[in-house]
C-alpha positions in Angstrom: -276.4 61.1 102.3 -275.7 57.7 103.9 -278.1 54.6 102.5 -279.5 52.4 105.3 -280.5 49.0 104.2 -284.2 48.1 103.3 -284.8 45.9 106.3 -287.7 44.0 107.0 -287.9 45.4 110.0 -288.1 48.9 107.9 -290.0 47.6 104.9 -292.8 46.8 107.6 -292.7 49.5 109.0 -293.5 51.5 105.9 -296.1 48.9 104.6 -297.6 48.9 108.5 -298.3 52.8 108.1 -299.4 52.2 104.7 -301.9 49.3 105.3 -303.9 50.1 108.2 -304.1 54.3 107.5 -305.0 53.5 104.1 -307.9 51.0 105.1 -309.1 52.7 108.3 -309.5 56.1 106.3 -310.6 54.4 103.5 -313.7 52.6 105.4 -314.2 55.8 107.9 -314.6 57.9 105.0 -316.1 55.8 102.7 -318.7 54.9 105.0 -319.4 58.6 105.5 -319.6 59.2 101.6 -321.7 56.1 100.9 -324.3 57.3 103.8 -324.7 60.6 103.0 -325.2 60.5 99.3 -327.5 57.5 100.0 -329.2 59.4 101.6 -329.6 62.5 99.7 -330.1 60.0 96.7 -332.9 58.0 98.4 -334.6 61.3 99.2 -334.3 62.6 95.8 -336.1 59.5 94.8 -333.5 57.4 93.2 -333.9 54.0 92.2 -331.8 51.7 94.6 -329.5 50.1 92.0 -328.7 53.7 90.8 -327.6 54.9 94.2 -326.0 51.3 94.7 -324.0 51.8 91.7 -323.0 55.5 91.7 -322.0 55.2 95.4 -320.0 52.0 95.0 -318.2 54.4 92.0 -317.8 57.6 94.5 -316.5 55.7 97.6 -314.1 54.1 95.3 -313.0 57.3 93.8 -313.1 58.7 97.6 -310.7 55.8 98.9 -308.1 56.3 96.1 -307.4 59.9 96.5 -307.3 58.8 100.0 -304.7 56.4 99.2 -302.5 59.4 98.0 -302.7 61.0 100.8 -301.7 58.0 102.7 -298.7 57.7 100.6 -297.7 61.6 101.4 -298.2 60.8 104.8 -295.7 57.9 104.8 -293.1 60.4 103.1 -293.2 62.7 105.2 -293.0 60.4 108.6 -290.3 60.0 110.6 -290.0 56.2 111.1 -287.8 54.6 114.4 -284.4 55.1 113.0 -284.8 56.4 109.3 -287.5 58.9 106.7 -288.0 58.5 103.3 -286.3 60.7 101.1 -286.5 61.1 97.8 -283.3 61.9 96.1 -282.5 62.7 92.3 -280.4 59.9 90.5 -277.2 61.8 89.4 -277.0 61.1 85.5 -273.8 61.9 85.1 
């Protein structure tokens, strides 16, 4: 398999799809997690710093396992003129 070289052209490219799918789908869905179990919390009768803090620690949860998926997503892309591929290091 031939090696291209890490452009910046290429490196952006991969931090591009990174950044803003990572941030959009973070806030889209963080929003969405925040709101509803606000919500539900509020109607439950929760005090607010509770539902402050417990939502603050479930979007953040929420946007790092979005994150991975982000990161699968950027494996398995094919960019403008290359993928990445991950290949095993020969030891021998």
């Amino acid at each position: 398999m031939q090696e291209l070289d890490p452009t910046w052209g290429r490196m952006m490219s991969v931090w591009w799809l990174l950044a803003w799918r990572t941030m959009v789908g973070a806030v889209l869905l963080g929003a969405l997690t925040g709101g509803v179990f606000g919500v539900f919390a509020a109607l439950a009768d929760w005090p607010a710093d509770k539902i402050q803090s417990v939502s603050a620690v479930l979007v953040g949860v929420i946007g790092a396992l979005w994150g991975i998926v982000v990161v699968r997503m950027a494996l398995k892309k094919q960019y403008g003129d290359f993928r990445i591929a991950l290949v095993p290091i020969s030891l021998a």
